[in-house]
C-alpha distance (Angstrom), angle and dihedral (degrees) to the residues before:
residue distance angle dihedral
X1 . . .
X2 3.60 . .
X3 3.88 99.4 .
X4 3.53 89.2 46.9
X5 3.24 92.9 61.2
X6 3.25 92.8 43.4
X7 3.77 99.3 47.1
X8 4.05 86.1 48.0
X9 4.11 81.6 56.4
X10 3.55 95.0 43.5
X11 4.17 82.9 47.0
X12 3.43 90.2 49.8
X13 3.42 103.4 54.8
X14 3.52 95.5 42.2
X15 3.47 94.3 62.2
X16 3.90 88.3 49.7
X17 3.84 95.9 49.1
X18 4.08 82.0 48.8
X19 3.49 91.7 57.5
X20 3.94 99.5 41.6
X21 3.92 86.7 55.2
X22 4.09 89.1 42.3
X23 4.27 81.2 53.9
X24 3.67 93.7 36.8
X25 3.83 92.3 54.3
X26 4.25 91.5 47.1
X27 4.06 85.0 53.4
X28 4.20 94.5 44.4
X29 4.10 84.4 44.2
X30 4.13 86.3 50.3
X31 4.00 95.0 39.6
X32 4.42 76.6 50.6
X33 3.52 92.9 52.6
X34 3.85 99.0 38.8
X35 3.58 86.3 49.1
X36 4.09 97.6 48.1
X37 4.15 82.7 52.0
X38 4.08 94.6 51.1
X39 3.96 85.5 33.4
X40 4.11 90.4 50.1
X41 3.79 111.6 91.3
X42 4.04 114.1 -109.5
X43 3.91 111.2 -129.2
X44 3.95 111.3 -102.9
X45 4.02 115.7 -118.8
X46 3.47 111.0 -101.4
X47 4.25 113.8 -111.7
X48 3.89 103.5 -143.2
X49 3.68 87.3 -177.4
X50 3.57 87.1 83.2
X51 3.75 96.0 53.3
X52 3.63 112.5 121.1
X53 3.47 115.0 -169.7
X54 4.12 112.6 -144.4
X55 3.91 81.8 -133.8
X56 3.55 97.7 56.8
X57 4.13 93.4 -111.0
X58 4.07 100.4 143.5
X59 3.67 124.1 -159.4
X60 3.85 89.9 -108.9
X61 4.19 91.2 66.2
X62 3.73 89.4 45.0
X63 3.81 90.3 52.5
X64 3.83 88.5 47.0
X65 3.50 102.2 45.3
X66 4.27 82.2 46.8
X67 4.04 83.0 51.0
X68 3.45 94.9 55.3
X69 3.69 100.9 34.9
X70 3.60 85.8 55.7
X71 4.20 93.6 49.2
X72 3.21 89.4 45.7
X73 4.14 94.8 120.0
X74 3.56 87.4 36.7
X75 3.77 91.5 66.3
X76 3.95 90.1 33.1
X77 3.83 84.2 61.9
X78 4.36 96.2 41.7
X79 3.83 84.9 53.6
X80 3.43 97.3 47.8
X81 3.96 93.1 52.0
X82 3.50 97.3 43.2
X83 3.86 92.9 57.6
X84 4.17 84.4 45.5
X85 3.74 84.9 55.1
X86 3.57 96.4 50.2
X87 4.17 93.9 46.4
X88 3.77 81.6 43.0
X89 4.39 88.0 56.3
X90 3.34 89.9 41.4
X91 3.53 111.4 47.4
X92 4.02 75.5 38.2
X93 4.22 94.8 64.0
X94 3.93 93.4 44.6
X95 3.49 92.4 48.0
X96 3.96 86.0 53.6
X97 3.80 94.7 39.8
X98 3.39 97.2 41.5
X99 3.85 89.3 46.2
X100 3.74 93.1 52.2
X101 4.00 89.2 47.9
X102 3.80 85.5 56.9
X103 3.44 99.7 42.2
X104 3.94 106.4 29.4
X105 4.05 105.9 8.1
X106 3.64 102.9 64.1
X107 3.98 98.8 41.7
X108 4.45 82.6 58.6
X109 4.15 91.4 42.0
X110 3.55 86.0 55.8
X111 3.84 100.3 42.1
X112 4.28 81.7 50.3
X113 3.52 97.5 50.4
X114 4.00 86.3 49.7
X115 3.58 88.2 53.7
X116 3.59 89.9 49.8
X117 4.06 97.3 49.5
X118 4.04 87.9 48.1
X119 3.85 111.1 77.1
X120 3.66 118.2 -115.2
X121 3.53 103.3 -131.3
X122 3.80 123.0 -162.0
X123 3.79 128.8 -166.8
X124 3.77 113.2 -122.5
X125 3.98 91.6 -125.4
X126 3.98 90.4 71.3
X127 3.86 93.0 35.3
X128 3.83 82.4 55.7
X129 3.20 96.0 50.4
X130 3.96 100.6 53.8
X131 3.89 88.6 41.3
X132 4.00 127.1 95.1
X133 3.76 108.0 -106.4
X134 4.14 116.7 -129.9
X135 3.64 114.9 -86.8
X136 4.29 118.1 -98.2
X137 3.40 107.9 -116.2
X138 3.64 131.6 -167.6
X139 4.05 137.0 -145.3
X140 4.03 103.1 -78.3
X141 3.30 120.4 -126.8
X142 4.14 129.4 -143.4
X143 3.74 119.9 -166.3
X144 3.64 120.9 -158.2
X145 4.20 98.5 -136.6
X146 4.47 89.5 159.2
X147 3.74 147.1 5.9
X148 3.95 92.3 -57.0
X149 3.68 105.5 -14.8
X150 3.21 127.3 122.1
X151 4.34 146.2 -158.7
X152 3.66 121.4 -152.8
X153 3.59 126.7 -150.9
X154 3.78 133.9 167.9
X155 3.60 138.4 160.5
X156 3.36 130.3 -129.6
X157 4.21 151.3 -172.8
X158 3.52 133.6 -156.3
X159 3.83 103.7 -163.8
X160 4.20 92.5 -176.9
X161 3.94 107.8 100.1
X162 3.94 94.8 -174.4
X163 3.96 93.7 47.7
X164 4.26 143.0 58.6
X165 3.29 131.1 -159.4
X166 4.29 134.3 -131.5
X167 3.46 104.1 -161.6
X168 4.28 133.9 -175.0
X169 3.93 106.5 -159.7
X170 3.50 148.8 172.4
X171 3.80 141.4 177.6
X172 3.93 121.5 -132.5
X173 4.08 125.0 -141.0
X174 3.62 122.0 -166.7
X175 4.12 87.7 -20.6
X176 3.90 79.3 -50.0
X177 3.85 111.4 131.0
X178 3.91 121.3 -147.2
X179 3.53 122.2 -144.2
X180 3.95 118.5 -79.0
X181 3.47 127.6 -104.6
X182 3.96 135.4 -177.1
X183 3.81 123.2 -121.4
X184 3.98 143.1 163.2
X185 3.11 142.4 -148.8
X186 3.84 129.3 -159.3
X187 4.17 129.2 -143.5
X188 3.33 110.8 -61.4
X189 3.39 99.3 -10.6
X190 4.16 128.2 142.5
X191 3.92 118.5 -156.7
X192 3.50 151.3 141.9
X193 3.68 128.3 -89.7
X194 3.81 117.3 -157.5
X195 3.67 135.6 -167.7
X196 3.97 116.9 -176.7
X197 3.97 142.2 -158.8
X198 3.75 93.7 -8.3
X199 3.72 101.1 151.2
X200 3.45 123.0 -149.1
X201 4.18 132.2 174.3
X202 3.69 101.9 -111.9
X203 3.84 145.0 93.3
X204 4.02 98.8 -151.5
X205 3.92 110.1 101.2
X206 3.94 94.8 -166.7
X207 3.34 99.1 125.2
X208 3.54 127.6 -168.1
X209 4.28 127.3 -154.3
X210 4.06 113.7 -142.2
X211 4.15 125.0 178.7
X212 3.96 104.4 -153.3
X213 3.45 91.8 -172.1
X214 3.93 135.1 10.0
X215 3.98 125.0 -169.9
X216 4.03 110.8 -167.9
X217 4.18 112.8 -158.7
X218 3.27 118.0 -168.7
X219 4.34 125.7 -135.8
X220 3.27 99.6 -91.1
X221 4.10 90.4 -148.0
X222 3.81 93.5 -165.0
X223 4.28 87.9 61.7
X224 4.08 94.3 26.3
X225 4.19 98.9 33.2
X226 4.08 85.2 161.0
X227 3.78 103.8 20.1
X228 4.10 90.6 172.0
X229 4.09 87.6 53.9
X230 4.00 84.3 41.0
X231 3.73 88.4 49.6
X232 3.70 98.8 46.1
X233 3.94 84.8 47.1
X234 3.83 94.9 52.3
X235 3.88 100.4 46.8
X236 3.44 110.9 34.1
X237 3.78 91.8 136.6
X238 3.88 110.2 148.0
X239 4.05 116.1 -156.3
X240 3.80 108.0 -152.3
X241 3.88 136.3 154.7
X242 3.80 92.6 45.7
X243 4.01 118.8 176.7
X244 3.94 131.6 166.8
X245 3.82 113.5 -159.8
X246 3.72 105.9 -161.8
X247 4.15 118.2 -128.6
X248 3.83 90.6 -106.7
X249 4.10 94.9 47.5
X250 3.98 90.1 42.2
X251 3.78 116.8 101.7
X252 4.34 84.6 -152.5
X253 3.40 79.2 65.7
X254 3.91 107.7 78.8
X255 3.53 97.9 110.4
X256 3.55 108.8 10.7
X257 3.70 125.2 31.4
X258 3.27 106.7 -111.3
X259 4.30 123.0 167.8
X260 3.73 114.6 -158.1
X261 3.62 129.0 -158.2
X262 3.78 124.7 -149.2
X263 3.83 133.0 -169.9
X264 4.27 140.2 122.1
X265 3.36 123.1 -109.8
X266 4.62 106.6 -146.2
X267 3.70 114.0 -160.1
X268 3.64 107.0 -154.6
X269 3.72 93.2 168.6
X270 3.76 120.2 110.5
X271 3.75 87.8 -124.1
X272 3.59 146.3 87.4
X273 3.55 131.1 -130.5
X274 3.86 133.4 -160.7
X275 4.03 89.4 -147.9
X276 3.77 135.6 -13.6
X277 3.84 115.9 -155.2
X278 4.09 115.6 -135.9
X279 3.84 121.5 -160.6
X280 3.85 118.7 -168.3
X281 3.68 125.8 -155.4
X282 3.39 128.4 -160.5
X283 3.73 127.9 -150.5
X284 4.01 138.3 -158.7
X285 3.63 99.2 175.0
X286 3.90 110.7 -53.0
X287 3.63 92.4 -25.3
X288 4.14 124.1 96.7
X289 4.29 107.3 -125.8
X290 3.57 99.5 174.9
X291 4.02 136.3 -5.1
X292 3.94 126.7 -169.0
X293 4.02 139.8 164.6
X294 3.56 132.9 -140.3
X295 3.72 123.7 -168.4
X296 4.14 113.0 -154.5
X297 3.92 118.7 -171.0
X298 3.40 131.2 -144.9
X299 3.92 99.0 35.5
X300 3.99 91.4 177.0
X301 4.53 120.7 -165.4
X302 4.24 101.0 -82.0
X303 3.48 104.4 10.7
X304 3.64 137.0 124.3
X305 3.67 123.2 -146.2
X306 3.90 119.6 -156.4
X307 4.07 104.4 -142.1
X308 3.66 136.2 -176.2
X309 4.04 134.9 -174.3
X310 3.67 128.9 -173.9
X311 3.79 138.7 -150.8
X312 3.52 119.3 -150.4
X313 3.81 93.7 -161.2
X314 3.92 123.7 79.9
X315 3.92 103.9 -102.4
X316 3.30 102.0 165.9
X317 3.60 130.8 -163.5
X318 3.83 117.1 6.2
X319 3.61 137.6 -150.5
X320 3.57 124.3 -166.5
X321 3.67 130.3 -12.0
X322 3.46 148.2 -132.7
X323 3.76 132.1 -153.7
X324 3.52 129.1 175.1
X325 3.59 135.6 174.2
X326 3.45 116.3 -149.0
X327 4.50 132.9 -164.1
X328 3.62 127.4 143.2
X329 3.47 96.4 -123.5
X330 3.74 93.9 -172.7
X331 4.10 90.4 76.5
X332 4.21 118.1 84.2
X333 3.66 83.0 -150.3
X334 4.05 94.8 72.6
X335 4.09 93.2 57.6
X336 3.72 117.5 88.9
X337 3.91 102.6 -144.1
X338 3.63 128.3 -168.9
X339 3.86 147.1 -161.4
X340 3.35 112.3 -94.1
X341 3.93 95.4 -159.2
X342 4.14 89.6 51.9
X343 3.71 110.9 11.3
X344 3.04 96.3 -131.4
X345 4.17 125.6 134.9
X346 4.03 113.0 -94.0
């Protein structure tokens, strides 16, 4: 009875050992596999930074071109506002300018067309004062230098400061008229006008002075801001070194009487002029015995032109003189400009 029992034990635990090594083997074969799955390598994560396309497309373009793909209704819907709020501006202004037209606008066209329908009158003492005043002109005079030839001399003043004059003249002898010439005169400026060896068949020597046509300028005070500084500027040109040799004292004179008169022109301007214009007085007391004009060319910034001018007549004895130079310094055309890279004339 014993060994049965014991045998049933012995049974007993057999089958119980079999079955802890049946459940020890299913946990060893998990541990195995749970071990092969931590012991198995995990894949890496791909870096697509370092994708290089053989083409040349880099990640960065892809990701843009994603970027805007996926935006692509968001800039859809910027466009389409910005063009509402530039109809909205629009419309906006010509609503407000058309408004103010309506409103405004027409009540001031009509008050300017009124103005314009309703003479502007202006009293003649303001006219007169913003108009150039006639020229001041002097008694001609007419000296006899041949058998019916004449000179012509008169002296005149313009007393406008703001305006110059262009001027076609002429003097008339016995109602016999000279030939015209063309003059100017600058603001405020007094000189002599001259017309030589016009010959004419008569004896009278009443001479009268007539302007055919006069053009008055205005200073222009944006080009002439100082026009006495401009003036003084433009025509310092100092006569010096003057002598008259008389016809009987001149060694020209051997078989013609001939009277020469010497002097030298300076010009201490910084300019340079094509020609200046010289017209010579001479005097026997108060009383004008001979006039003449010389033109030189060439009158150059610093230099100093020797000049000389003859009479053919026998003046005789002089007493004072006059020398003037005279350029209309108010033409472009009278300035001798040159290159500054070659120095030479333009």
């Amino acid at each position: 009875m014993i060994d049965l029992l014991q045998k049933n034990k012995n049974k007993k635990n057999y089958n119980e050992i079999e079955e802890e090594l049946e459940l020890k083997q299913e946990n060893k074969k998990d541990e195995l596999d749970a071990k092969g799955a931590e012991t198995e390598e995990a894949p890496k994560p791909v870096n697509l930074n370092r994708y290089k396309d053989p083409e040349g497309l880099t990640i960065k373009k892809m990701r843009i071109g994603l970027w805007l793909v996926a935006n692509r209704k968001n800039f859809k819907l910027i466009f389409i506002v910005f063009l509402a709020l530039v109809i909205a501006y629009s419309w906006g202004r010509y609503f407000i300018v058309f408004g103010n037209q309506v409103l405004f606008g027409m009540k001031q066209d009509k008050k300017i067309i009124q103005a314009l329908i309703v003479p502007n009158l202006i009293d003649y003492e303001t006219l007169s004062k913003n108009s150039a005043k006639n020229l001041e002109i002097n008694q001609p005079g007419v000296i006899a230098i041949s058998d019916n030839k004449f000179d012509f001399y008169i002296k005149i003043r313009n007393p406008n400061h703001k305006y110059w004059a262009h001027f076609d003249y002429y003097f008339r002898l016995d109602n016999k008229d000279t030939r015209k010439e063309s003059n100017f005169i600058l603001p405020g400026e007094t000189k002599y006008i001259l017309l030589l060896g016009e010959k004419l068949e008569t004896k009278s020597k009443n001479g009268e002075f007539v302007i055919d046509k006069i053009e008055w300028e205005r200073i222009d005070f944006h080009k002439y801001d100082n026009w006495p500084l401009f003036a003084k500027e433009h025509l310092d040109i100092k006569i010096s070194d003057i002598k008259f040799t008389p016809a009987n004292s001149s060694v020209l004179s051997e078989k013609i009487n001939i009277n020469t008169l010497d002097f030298s022109a300076s010009n201490n301007t910084a300019y340079n002029y094509w020609d200046v214009a010289y017209n010579a007085l001479l005097f026997k007391g108060s009383r004008i015995i001979g006039v003449n004009r010389y033109v030189a060319d060439n009158l150059m910034s610093g230099q100093t032109q020797k000049i000389g001018i003859t009479w053919p007549e026998d003046i005789g004895q002089v007493g004072d003189i006059v020398i003037y130079p005279e350029v209309d310094i108010t033409r472009d055309d009278v300035y001798i400009k040159f290159d500054g890279k070659t120095g030479t004339e333009k």
